[in-house]
N, C-alpha and C positions, 0 to 999 in steps of 0.2 A: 408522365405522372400516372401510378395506377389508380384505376377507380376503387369505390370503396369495397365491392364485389374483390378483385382482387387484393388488395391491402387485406383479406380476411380470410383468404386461401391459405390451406395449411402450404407449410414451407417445410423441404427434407434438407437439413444438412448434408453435406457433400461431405464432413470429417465423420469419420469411422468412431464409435465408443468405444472408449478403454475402460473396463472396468476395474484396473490396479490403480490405488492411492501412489502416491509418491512421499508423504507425509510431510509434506512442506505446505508453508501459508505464504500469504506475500501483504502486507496493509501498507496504503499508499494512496494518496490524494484519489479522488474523481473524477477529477480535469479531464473531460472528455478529449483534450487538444493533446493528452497524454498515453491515452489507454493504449494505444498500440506501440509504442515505447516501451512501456512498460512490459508488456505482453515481450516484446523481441527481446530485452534485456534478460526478463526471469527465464523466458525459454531457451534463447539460445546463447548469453554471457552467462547463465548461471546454468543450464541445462537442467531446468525443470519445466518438464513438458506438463503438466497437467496441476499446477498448485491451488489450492484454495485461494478464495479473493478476499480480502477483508477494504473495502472501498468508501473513505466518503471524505468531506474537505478537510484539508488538512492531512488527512491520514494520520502517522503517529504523532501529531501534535495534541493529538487529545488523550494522549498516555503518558503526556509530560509534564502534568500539574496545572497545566492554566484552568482557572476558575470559569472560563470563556469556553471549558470543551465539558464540562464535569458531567453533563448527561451522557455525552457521547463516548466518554469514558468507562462508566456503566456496560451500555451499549456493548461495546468492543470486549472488555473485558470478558462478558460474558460470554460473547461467540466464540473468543480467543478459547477458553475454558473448555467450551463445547467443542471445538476442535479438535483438542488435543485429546481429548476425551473418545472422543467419538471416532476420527478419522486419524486418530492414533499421532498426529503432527510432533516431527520430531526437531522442526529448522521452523523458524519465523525468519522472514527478510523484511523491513523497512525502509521504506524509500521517501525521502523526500524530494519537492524539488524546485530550482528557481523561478521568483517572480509568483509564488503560491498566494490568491487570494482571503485563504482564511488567513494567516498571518498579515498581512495588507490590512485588511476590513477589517476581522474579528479582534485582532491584537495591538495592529495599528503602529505597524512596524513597518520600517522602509528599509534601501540596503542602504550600508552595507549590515547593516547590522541585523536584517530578518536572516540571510544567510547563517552568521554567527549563532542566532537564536537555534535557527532552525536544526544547526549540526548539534549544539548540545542538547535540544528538544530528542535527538534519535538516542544520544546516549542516556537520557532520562527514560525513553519511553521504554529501551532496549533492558535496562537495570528494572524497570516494571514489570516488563513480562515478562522476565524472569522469575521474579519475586511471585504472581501470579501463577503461572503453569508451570515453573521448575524447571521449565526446558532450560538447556545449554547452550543452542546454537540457535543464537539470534545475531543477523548481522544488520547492517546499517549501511547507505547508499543514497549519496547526493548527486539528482540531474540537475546538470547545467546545462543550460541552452548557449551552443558557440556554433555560431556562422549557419542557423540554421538546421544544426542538427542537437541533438541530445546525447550528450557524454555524462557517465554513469562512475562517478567515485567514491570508492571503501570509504565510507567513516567508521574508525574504531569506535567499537561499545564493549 
């Protein structure tokens, strides 16, 4: 365990800075049990090595009308906006994924049917941010958890 002296020592990354955009975002739950899933899937099944993060419960389920996300929708929208604005984002990927707690708690949804919700929650959110920033290339991506690992499949939007 480090002491508090150390926990406050500056820390150098060992990864090198890129300063080129890639103009891709990625929004997709917070599930800490998730991030590095996530990470391996956008980086190396989609090969975007350095994407914007758009993160919090749920992910695009609060771009798909539930009265239960309406601030966070706000929220999102905006960065979304700003993103694309800003860091010129030309791809949004959405990701949802099984056993997701805001859907559980906030909606109160079990399967099989949060699954169900949650694949046309991606083509709802995907038709939004569209509708939003005019991008074109938005896609959509349901993890499953089987035998232990996380498998990552296309949902049409």
């Amino acid at each position: 365990m480090k002491t508090i002296e150390e926990a406050h020592a500056a820390y150098e990354s060992r990864i090198r800075y890129e300063t080129a955009r890639i103009h891709a975002a990625a929004l997709y739950c917070s599930d800490g049990r998730l991030g590095e899933h996530f990470d391996d899937f956008l980086q190396n099944g989609l090969e975007l090595p350095r994407y914007d993060r758009v993160s919090l419960p749920g992910g695009p389920a609060c771009l798909a009308g539930h009265p239960e996300a309406h601030l966070e929708e706000q929220g999102v929208v905006d960065e979304l906006k700003f993103l694309v604005e800003v860091h010129k984002l030309k791809r949004v990927v959405l990701v949802a994924h099984q056993g997701c707690a805001f859907y559980a708690a906030r909606l109160g949804l079990n399967e099989p049917r949060l699954e169900l919700v949650q694949r046309a929650d991606l083509v709802r959110a995907a038709a939004f941010v569209h509708r939003v920033t005019g991008l074109e290339r938005i896609e959509g991506y349901y993890a499953r958890l089987t035998d232990g690992r996380v498998v990552f499949e296309r949902v049409e939007v």
